[in-house]
Backbone atoms as SQL, in Angstrom:
CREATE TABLE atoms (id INTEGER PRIMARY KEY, chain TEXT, resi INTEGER, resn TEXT, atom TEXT, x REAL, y REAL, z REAL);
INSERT INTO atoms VALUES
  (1, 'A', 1, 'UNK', 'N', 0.840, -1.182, 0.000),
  (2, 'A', 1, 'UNK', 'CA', 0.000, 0.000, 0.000),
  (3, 'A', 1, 'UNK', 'C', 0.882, 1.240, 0.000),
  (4, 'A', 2, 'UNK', 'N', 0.442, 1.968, -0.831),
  (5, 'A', 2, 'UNK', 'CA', 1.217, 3.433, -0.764),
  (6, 'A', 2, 'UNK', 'C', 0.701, 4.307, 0.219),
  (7, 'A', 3, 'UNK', 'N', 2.042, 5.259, 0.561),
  (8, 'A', 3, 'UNK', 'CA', 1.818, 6.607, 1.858),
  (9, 'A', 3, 'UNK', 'C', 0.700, 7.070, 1.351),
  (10, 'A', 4, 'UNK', 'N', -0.011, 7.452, 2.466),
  (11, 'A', 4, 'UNK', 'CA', -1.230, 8.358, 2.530),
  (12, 'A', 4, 'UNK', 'C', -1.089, 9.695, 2.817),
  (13, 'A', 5, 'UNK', 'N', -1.106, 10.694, 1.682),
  (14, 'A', 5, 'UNK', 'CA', -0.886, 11.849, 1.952),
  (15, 'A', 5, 'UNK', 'C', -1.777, 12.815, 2.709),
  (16, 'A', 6, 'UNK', 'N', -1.517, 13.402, 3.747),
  (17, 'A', 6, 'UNK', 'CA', -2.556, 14.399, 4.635),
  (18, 'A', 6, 'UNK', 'C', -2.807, 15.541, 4.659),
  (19, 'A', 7, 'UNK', 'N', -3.550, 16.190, 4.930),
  (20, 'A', 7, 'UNK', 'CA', -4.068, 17.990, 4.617),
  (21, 'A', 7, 'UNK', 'C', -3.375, 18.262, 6.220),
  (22, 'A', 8, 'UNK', 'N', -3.041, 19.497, 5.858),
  (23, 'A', 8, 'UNK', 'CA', -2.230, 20.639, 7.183),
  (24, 'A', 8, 'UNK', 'C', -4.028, 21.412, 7.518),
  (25, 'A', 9, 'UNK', 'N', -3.985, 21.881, 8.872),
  (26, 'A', 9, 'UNK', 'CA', -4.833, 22.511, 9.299),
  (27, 'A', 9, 'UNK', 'C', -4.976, 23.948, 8.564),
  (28, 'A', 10, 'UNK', 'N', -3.781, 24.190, 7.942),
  (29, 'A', 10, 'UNK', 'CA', -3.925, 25.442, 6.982),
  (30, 'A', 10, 'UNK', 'C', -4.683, 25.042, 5.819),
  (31, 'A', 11, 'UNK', 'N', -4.216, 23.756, 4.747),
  (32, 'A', 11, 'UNK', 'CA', -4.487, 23.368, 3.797),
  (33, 'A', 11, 'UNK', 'C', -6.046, 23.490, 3.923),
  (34, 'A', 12, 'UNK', 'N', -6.633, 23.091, 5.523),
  (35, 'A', 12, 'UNK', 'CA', -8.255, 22.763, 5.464),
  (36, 'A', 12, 'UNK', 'C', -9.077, 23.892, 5.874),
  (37, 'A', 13, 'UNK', 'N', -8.268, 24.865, 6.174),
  (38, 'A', 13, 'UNK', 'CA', -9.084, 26.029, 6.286),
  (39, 'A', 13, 'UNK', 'C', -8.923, 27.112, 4.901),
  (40, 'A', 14, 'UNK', 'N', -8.075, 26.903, 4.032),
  (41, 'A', 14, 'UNK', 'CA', -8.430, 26.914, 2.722),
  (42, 'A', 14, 'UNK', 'C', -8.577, 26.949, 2.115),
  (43, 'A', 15, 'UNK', 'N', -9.486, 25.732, 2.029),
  (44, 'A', 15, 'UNK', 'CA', -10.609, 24.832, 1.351),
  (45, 'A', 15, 'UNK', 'C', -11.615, 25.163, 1.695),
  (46, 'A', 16, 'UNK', 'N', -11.871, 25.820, 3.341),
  (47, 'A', 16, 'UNK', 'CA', -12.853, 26.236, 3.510),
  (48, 'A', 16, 'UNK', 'C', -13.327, 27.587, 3.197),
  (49, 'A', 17, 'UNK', 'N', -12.189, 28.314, 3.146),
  (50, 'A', 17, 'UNK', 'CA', -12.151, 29.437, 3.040),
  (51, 'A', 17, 'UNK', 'C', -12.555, 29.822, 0.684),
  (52, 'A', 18, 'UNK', 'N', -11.996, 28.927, 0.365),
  (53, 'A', 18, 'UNK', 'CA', -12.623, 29.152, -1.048),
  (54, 'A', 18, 'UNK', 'C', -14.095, 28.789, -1.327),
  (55, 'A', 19, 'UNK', 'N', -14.316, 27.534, -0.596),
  (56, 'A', 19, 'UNK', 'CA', -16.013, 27.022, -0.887),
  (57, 'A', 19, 'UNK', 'C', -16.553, 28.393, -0.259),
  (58, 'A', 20, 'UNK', 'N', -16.573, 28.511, 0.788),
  (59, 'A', 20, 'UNK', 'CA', -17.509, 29.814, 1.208),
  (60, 'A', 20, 'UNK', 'C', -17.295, 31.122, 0.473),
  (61, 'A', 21, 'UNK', 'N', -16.287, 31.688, -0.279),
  (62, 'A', 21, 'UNK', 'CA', -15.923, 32.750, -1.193),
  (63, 'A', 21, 'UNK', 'C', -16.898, 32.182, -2.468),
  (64, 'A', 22, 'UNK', 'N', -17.420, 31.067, -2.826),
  (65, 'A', 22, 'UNK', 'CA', -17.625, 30.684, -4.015),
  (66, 'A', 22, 'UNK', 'C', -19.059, 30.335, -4.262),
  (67, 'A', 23, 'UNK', 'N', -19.417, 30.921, -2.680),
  (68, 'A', 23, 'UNK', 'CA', -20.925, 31.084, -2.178),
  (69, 'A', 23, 'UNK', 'C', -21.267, 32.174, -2.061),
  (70, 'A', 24, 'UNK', 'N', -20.326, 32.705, -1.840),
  (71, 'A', 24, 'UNK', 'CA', -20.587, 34.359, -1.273),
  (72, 'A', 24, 'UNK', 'C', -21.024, 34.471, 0.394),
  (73, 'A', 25, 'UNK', 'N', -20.536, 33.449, 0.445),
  (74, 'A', 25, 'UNK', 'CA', -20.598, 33.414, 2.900),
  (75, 'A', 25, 'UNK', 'C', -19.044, 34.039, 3.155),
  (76, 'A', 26, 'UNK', 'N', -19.295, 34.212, 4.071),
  (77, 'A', 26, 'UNK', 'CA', -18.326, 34.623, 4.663),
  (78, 'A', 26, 'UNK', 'C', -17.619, 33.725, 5.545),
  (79, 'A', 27, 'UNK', 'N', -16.379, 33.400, 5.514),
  (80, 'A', 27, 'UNK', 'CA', -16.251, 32.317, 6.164),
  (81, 'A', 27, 'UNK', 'C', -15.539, 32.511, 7.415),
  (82, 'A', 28, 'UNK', 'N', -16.031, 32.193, 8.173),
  (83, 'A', 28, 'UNK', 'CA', -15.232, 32.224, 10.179),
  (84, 'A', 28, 'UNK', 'C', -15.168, 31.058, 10.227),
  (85, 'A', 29, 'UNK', 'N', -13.975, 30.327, 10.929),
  (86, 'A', 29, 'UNK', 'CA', -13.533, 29.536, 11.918),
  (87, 'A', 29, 'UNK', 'C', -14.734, 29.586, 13.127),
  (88, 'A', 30, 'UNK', 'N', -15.193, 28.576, 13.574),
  (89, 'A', 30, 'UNK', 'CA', -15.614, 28.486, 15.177),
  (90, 'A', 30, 'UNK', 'C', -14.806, 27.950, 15.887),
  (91, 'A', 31, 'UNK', 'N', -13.697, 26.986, 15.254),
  (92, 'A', 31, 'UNK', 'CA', -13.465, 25.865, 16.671),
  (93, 'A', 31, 'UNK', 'C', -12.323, 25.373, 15.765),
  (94, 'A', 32, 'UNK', 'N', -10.840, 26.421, 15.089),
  (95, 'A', 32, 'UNK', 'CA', -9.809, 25.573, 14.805),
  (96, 'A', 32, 'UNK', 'C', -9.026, 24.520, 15.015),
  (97, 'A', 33, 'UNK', 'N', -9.297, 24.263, 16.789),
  (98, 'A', 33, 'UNK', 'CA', -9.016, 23.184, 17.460),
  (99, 'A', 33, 'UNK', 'C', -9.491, 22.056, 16.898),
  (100, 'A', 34, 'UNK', 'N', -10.905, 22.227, 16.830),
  (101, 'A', 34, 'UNK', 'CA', -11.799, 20.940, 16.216),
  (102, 'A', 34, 'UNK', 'C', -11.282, 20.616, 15.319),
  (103, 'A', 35, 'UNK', 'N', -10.655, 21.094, 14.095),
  (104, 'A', 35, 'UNK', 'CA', -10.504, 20.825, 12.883),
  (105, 'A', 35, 'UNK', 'C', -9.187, 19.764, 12.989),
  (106, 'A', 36, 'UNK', 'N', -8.302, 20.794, 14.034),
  (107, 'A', 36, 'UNK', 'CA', -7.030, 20.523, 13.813),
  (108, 'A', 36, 'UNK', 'C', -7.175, 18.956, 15.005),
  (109, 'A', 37, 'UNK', 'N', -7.732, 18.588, 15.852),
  (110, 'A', 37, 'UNK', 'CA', -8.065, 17.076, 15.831),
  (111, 'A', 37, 'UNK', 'C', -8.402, 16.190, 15.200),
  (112, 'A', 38, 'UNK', 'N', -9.160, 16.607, 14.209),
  (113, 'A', 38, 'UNK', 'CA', -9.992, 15.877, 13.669),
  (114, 'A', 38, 'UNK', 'C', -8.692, 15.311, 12.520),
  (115, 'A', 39, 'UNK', 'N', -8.516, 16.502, 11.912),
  (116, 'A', 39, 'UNK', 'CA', -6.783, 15.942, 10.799),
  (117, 'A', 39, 'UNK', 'C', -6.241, 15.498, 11.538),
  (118, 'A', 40, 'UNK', 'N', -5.912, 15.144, 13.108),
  (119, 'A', 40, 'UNK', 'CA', -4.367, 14.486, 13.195),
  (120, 'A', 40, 'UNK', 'C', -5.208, 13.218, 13.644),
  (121, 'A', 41, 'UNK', 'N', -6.555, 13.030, 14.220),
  (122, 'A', 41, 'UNK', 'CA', -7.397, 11.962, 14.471),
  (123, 'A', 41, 'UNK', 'C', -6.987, 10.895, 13.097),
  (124, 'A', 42, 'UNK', 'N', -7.325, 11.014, 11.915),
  (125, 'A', 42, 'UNK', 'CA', -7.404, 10.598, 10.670),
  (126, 'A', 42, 'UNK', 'C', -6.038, 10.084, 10.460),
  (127, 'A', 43, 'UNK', 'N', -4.738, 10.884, 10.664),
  (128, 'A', 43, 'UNK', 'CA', -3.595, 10.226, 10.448),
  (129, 'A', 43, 'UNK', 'C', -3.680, 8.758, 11.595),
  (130, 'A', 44, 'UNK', 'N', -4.184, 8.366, 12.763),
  (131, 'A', 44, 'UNK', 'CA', -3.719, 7.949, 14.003),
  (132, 'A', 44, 'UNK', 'C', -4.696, 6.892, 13.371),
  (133, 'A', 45, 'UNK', 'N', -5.846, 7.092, 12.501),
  (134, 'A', 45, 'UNK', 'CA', -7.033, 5.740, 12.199),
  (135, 'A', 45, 'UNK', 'C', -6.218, 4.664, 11.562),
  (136, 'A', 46, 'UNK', 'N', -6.565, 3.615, 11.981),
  (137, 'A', 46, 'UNK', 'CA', -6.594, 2.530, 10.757),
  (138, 'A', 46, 'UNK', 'C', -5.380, 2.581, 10.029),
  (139, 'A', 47, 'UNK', 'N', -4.789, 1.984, 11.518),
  (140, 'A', 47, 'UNK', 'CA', -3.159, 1.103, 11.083),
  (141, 'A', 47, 'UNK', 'C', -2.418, 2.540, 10.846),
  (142, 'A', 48, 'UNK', 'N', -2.205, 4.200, 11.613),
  (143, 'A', 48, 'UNK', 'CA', -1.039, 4.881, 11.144),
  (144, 'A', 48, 'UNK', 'C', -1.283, 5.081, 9.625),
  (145, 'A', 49, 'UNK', 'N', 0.037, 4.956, 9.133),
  (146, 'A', 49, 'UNK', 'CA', 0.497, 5.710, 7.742),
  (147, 'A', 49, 'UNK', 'C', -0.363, 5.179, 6.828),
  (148, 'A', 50, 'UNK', 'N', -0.885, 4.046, 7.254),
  (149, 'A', 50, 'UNK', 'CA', -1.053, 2.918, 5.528),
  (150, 'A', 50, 'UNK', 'C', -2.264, 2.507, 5.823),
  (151, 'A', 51, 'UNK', 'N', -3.262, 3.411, 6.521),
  (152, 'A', 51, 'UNK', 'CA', -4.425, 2.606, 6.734),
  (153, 'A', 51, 'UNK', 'C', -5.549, 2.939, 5.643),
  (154, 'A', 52, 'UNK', 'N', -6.691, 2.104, 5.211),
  (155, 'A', 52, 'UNK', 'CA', -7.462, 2.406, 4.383),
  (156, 'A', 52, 'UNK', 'C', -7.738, 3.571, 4.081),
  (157, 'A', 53, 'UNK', 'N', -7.381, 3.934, 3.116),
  (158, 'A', 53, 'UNK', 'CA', -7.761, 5.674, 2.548),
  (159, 'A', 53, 'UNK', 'C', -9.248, 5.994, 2.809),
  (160, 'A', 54, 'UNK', 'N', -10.374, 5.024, 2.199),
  (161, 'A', 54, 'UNK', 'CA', -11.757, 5.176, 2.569),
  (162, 'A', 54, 'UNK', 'C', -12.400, 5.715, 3.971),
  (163, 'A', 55, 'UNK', 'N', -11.895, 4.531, 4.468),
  (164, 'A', 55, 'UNK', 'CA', -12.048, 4.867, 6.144),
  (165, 'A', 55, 'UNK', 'C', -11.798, 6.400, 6.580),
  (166, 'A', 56, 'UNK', 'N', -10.710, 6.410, 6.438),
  (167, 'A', 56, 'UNK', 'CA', -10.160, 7.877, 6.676),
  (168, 'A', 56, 'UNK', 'C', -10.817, 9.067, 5.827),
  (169, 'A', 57, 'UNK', 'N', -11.172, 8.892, 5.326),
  (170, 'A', 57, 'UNK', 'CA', -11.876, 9.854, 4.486),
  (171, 'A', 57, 'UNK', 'C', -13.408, 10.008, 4.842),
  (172, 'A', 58, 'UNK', 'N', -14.185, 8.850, 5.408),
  (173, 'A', 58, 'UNK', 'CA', -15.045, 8.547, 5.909),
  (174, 'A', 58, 'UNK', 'C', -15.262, 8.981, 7.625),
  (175, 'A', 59, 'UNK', 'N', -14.271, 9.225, 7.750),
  (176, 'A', 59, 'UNK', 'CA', -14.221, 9.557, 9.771),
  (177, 'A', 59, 'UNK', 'C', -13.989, 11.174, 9.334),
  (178, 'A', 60, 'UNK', 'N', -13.524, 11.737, 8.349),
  (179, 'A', 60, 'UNK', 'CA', -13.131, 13.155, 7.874),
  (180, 'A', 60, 'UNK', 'C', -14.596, 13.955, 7.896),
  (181, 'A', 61, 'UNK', 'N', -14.956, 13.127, 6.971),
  (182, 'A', 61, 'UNK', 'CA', -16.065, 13.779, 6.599),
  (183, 'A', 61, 'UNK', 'C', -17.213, 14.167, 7.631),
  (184, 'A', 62, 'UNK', 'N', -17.456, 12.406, 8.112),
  (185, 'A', 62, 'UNK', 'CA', -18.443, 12.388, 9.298),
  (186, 'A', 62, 'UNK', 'C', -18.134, 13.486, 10.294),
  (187, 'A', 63, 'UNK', 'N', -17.020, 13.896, 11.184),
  (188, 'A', 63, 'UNK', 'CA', -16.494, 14.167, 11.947),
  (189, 'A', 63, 'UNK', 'C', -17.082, 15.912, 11.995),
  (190, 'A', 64, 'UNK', 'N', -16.103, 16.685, 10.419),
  (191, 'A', 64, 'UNK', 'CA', -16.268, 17.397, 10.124),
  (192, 'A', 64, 'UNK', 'C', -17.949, 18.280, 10.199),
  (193, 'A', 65, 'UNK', 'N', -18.920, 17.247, 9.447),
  (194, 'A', 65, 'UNK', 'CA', -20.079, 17.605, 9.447),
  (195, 'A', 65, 'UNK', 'C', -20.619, 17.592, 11.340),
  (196, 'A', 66, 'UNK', 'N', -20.437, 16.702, 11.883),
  (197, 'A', 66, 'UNK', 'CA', -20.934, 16.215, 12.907),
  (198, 'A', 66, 'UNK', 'C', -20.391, 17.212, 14.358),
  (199, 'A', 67, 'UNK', 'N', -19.309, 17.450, 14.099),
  (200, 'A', 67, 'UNK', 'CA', -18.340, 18.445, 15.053),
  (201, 'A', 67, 'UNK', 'C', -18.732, 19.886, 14.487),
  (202, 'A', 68, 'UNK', 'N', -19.194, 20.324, 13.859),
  (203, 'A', 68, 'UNK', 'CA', -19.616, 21.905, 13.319),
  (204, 'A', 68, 'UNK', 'C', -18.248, 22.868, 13.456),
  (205, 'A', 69, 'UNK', 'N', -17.121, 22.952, 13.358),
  (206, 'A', 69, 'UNK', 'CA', -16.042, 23.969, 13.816),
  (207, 'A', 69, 'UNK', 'C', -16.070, 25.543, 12.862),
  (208, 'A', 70, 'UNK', 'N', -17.089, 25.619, 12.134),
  (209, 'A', 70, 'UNK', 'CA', -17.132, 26.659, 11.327),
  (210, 'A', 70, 'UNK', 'C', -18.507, 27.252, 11.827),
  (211, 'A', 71, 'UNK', 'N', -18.586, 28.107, 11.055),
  (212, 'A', 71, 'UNK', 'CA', -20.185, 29.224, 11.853),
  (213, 'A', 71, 'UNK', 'C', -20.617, 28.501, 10.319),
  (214, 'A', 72, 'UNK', 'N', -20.647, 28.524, 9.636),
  (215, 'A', 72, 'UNK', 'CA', -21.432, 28.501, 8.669),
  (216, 'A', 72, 'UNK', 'C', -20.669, 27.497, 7.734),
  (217, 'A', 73, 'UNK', 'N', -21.156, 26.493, 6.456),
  (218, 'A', 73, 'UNK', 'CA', -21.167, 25.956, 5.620),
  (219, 'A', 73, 'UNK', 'C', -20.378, 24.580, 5.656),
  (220, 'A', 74, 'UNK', 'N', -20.653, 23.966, 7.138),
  (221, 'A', 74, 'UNK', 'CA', -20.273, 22.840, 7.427),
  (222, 'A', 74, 'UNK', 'C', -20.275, 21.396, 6.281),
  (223, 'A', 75, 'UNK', 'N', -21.472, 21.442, 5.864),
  (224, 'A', 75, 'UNK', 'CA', -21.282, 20.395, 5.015),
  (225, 'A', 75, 'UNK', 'C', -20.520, 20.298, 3.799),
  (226, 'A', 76, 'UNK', 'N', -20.615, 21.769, 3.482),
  (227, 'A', 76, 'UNK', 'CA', -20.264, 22.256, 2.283),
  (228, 'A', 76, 'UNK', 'C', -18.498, 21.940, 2.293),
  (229, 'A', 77, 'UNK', 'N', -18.058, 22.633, 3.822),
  (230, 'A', 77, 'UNK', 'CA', -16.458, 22.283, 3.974),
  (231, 'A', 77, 'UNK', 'C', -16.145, 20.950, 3.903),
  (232, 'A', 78, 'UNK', 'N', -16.579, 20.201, 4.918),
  (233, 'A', 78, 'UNK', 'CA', -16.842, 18.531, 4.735),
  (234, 'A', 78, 'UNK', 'C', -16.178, 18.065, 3.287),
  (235, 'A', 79, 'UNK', 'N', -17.469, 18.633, 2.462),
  (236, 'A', 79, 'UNK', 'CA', -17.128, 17.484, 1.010),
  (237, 'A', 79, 'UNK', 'C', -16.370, 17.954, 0.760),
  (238, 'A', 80, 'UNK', 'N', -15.768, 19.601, 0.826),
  (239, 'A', 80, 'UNK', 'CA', -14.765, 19.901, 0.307),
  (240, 'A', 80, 'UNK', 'C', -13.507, 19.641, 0.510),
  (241, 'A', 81, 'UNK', 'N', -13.133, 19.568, 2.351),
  (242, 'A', 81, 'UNK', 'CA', -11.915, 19.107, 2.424),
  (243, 'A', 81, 'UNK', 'C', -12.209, 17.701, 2.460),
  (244, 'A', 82, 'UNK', 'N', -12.570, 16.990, 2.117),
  (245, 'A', 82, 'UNK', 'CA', -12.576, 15.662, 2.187),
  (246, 'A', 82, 'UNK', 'C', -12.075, 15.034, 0.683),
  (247, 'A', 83, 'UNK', 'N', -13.231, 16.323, 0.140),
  (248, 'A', 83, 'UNK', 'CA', -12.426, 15.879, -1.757),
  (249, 'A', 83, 'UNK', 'C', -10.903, 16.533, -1.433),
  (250, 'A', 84, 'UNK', 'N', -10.572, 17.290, -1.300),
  (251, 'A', 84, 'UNK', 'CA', -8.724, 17.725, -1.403),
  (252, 'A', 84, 'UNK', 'C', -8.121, 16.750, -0.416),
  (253, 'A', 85, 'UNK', 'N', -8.830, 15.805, 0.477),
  (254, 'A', 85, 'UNK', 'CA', -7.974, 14.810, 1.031),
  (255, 'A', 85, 'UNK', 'C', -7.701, 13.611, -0.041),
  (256, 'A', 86, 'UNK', 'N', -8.962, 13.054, -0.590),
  (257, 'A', 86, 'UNK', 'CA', -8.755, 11.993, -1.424),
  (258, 'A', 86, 'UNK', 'C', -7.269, 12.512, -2.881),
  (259, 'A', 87, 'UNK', 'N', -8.282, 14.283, -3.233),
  (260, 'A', 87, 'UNK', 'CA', -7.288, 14.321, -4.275),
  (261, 'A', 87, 'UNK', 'C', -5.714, 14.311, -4.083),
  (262, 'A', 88, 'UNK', 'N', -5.373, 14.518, -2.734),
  (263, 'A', 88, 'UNK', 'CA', -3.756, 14.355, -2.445),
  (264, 'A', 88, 'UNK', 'C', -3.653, 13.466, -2.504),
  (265, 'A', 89, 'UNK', 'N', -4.719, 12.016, -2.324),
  (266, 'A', 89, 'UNK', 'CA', -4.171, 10.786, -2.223),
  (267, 'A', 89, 'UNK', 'C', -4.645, 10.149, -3.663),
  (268, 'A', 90, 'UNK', 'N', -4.865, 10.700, -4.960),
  (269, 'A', 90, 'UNK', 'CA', -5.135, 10.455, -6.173),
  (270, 'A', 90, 'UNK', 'C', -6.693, 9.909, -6.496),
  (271, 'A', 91, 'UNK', 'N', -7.399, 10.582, -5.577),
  (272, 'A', 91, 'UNK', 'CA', -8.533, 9.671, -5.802),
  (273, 'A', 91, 'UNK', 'C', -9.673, 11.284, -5.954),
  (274, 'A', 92, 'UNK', 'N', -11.011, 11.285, -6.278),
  (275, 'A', 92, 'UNK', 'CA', -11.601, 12.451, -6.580),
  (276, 'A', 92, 'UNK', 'C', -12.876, 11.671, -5.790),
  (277, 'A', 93, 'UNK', 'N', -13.829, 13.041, -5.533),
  (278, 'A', 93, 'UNK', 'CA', -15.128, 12.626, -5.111),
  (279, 'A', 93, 'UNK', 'C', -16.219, 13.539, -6.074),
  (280, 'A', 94, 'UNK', 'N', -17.233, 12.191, -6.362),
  (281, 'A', 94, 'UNK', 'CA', -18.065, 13.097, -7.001),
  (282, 'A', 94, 'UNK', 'C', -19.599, 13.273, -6.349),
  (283, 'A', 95, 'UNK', 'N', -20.263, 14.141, -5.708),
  (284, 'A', 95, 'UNK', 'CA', -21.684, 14.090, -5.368),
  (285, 'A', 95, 'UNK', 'C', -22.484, 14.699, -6.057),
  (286, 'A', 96, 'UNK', 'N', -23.550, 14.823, -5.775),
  (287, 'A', 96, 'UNK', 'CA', -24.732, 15.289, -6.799),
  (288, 'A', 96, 'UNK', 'C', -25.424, 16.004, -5.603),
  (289, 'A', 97, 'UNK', 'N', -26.619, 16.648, -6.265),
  (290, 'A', 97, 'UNK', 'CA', -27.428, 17.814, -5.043),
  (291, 'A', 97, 'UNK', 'C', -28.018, 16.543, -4.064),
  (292, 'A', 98, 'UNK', 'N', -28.434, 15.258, -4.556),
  (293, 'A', 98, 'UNK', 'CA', -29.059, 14.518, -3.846),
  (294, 'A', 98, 'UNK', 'C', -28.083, 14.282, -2.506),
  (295, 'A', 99, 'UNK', 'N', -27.233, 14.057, -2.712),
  (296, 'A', 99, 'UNK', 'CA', -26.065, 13.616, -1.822),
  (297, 'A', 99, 'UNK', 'C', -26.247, 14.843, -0.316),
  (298, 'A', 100, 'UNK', 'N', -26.481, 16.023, -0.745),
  (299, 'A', 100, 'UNK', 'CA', -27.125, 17.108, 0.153),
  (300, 'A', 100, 'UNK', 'C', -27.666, 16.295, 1.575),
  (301, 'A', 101, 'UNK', 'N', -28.668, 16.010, 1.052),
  (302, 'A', 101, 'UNK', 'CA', -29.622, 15.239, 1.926),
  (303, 'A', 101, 'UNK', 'C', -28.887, 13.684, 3.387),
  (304, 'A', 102, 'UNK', 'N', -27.889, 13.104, 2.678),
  (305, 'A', 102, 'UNK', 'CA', -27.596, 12.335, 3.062),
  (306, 'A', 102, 'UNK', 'C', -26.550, 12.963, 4.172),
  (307, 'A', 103, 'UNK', 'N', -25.517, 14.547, 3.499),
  (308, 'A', 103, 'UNK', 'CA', -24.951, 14.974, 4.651),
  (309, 'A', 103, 'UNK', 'C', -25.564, 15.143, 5.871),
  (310, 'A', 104, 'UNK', 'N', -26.711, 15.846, 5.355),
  (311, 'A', 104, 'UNK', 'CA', -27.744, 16.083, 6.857),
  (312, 'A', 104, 'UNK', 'C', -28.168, 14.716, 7.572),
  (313, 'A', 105, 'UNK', 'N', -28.270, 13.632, 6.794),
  (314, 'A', 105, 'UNK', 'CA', -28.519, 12.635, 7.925),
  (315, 'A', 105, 'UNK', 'C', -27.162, 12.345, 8.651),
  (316, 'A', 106, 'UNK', 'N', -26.022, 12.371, 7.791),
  (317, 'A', 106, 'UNK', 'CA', -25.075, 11.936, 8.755),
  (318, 'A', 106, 'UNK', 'C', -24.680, 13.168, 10.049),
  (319, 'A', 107, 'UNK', 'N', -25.191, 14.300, 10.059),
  (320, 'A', 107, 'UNK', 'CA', -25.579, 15.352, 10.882),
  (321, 'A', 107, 'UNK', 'C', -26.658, 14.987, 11.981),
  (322, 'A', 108, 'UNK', 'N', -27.382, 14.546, 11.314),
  (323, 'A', 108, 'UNK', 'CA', -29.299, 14.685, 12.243),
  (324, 'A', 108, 'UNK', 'C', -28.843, 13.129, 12.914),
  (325, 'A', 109, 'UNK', 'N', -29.080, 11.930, 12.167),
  (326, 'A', 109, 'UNK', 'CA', -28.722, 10.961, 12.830),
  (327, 'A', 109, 'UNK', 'C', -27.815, 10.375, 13.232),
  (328, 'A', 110, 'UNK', 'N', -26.546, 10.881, 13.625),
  (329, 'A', 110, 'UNK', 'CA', -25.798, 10.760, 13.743),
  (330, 'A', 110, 'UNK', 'C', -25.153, 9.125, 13.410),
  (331, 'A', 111, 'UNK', 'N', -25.266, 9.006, 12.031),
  (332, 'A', 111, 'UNK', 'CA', -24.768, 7.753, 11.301),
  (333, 'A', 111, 'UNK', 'C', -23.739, 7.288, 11.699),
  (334, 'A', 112, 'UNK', 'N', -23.745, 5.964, 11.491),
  (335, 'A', 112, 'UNK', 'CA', -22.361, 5.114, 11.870),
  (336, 'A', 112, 'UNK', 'C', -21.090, 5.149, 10.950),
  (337, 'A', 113, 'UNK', 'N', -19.845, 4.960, 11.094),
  (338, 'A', 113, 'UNK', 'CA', -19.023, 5.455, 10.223),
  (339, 'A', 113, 'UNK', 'C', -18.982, 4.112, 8.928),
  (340, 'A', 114, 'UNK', 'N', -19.797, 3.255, 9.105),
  (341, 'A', 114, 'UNK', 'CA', -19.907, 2.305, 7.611),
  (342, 'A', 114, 'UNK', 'C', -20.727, 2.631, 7.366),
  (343, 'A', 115, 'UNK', 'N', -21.876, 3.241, 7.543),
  (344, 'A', 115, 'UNK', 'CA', -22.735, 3.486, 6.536),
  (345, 'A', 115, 'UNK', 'C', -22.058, 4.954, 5.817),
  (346, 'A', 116, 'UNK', 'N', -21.209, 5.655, 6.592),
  (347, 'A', 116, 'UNK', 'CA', -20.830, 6.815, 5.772),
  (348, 'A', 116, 'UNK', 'C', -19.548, 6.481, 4.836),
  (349, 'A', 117, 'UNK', 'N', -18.971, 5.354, 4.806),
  (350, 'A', 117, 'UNK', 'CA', -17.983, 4.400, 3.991),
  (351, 'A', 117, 'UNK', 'C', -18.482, 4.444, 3.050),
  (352, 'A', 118, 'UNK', 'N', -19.562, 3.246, 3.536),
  (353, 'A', 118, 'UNK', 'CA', -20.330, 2.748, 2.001),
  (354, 'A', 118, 'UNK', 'C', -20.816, 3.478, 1.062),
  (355, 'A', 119, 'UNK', 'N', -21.089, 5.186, 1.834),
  (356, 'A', 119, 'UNK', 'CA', -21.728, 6.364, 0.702),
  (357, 'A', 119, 'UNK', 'C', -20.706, 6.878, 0.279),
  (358, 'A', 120, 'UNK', 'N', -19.588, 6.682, 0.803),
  (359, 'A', 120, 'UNK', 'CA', -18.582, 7.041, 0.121),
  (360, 'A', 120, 'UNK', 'C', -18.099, 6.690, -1.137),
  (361, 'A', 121, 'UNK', 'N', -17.324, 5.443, -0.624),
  (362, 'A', 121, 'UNK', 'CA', -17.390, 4.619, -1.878),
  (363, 'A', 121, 'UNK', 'C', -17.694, 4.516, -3.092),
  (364, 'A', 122, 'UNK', 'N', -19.410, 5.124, -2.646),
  (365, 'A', 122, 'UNK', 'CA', -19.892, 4.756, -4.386),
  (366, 'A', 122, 'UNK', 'C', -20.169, 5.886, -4.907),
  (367, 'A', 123, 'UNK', 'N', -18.780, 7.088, -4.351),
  (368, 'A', 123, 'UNK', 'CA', -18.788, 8.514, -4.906),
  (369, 'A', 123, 'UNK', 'C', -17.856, 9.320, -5.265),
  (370, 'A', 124, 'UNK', 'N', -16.976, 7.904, -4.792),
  (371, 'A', 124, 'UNK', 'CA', -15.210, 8.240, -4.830),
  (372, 'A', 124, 'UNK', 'C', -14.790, 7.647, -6.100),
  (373, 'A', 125, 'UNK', 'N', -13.898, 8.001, -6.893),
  (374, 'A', 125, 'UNK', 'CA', -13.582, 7.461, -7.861),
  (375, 'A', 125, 'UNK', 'C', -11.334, 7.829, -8.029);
């Protein structure tokens, strides 16, 4: 298995910082701390250096949405740094508006991290 390349807490603020310019929000930090756990959480998942890229991308996302560390456009950051995680690691994500809906459940119901795998998966390419 090849190194898994990781986003810097700068790299993910942004990411956040362009999605919300590209909305026209304004983007604040709530909780840089949060963020910056959550990235070094992801390096520490699933076996260190070489652990399933999915997974990790899957605890990113969830985490992200689920932990709120921004005032505004949580989900929106989510897919976003989550796609610039895969794309460092050569892989792209693609969602559709439907996919919308499913962030909010992994928000509202606080979903398990295989069911947020498995939606992954079949969006990652």
């Amino acid at each position: 298995m090849s190194r898994i390349n990781y986003l810097t807490l700068e790299e993910a603020v942004l990411i956040y910082n362009k999605v919300m310019e590209s909305t026209y929000s304004v983007p604040i930090v709530r909780d840089s701390a949060t963020i910056e756990f959550v990235l070094e959480k992801v390096k520490e998942l699933f076996n260190k250096e070489n652990g399933p890229l999915f997974w990790k991308a899957a605890f990113l996302i969830k985490e992200i949405v689920t932990k709120h560390p921004f005032l505004d456009g949580n989900k929106r950051a989510a897919s976003a740094i989550t796609d610039g995680f895969l794309k460092l690691n050569g892989k792209n994500l693609k969602l559709a508006m439907e996919d919308v809906s499913f962030l909010e459940e992994i928000d509202s119901k606080r979903l398990k991290l295989k069911i947020v795998h498995e939606w992954l998966l079949r969006r990652a390419y």
